[in-house]
Structures are given as structure tokens and as C-alpha cells.
N, C-alpha and C positions, 0 to 999 in steps of 0.2 A: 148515890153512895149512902144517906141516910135512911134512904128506904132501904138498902143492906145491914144495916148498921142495927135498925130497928128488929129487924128481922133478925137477927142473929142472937140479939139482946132484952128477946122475949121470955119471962122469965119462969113458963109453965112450960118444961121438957120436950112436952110431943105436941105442942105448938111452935117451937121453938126450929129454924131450919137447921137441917140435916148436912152434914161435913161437906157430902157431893152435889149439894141442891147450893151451897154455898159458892164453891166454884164451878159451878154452872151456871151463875149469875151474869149479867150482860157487863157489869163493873170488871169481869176479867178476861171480855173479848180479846184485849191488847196483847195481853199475854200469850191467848191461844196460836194467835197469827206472827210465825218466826218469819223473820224479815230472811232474804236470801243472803248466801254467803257473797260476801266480795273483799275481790283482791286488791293490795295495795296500790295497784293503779289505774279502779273504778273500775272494771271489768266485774261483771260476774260470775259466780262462778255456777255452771249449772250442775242441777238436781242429779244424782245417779243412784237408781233404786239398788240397794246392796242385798234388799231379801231375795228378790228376784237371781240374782250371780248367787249370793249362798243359795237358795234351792236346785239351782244346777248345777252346781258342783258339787256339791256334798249329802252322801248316801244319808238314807232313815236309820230308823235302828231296826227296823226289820227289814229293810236292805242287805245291812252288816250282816244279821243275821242269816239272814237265806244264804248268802254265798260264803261264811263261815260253815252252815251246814251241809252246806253240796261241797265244800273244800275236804271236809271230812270225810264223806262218805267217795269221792275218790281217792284220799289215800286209802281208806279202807281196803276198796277194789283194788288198789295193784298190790297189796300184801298177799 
């Protein structure tokens, strides 16, 4: 932590470490590593990827788009 400390509080600019070279430091591995959820009678709770369920289920915007424009050009056609 002193050797962060040091580093942080070097007092020529571009000597001096960088906001993201900061927390990139090993002093804030603890932080990085989020302990698993658990429920109130020691059970855990497991992981469920939610990007993966929102990428299946929910259109791009050029998804939207395309079939907003093929939606159009049928009503067109039966006019």
C-alpha cells in the first residue's frame, strides 16, 4: 500500500500514476473478486447470465427496422 501511496503522490504529472493504472493496482484485487450471492439459510445462489436471455429475446434495431419495413411495404401492396 505504500508503494501505491508513493506512486500516486509523485509530484511531477506524467510521472505520477494514471486514474486506471491506479485501480489496476494489486491493493484492489479484493474488490475485483464479488463473493457469490447467498441466501439466508447458506444456500447459494447460482450465477444466471441475463445478456445471454436479453440477446434472445429481444430484437436489434435493425431487426425493428427491417420488419417495420417489410410491414410497410405490405400494406402498401394490398392498397
Amino acid at each position: 500500500m505504500i508503494q501505491l501511496l508513493q506512486a500516486i503522490l509523485v509530484y511531477e504529472p506524467h510521472l505520477r500514476l494514471k486514474g486506471n493504472e491506479v485501480l489496476g493496482h494489486s491493493f484492489f484485487n479484493d474488490l475485483r473478486e464479488i463473493p457469490a450471492p447467498v441466501r439466508s439459510n447458506g444456500r447459494v445462489i447460482p450465477h444466471l447470465d441475463y445478456i445471454i436471455y436479453q440477446q434472445s429475446t429481444q430484437k436489434t434495431h435493425s431487426e425493428e427496422r427491417d420488419a417495420d419495413s417489410s410491414d410497410e411495404e405490405e400494406n402498401e401492396s394490398r392498397k
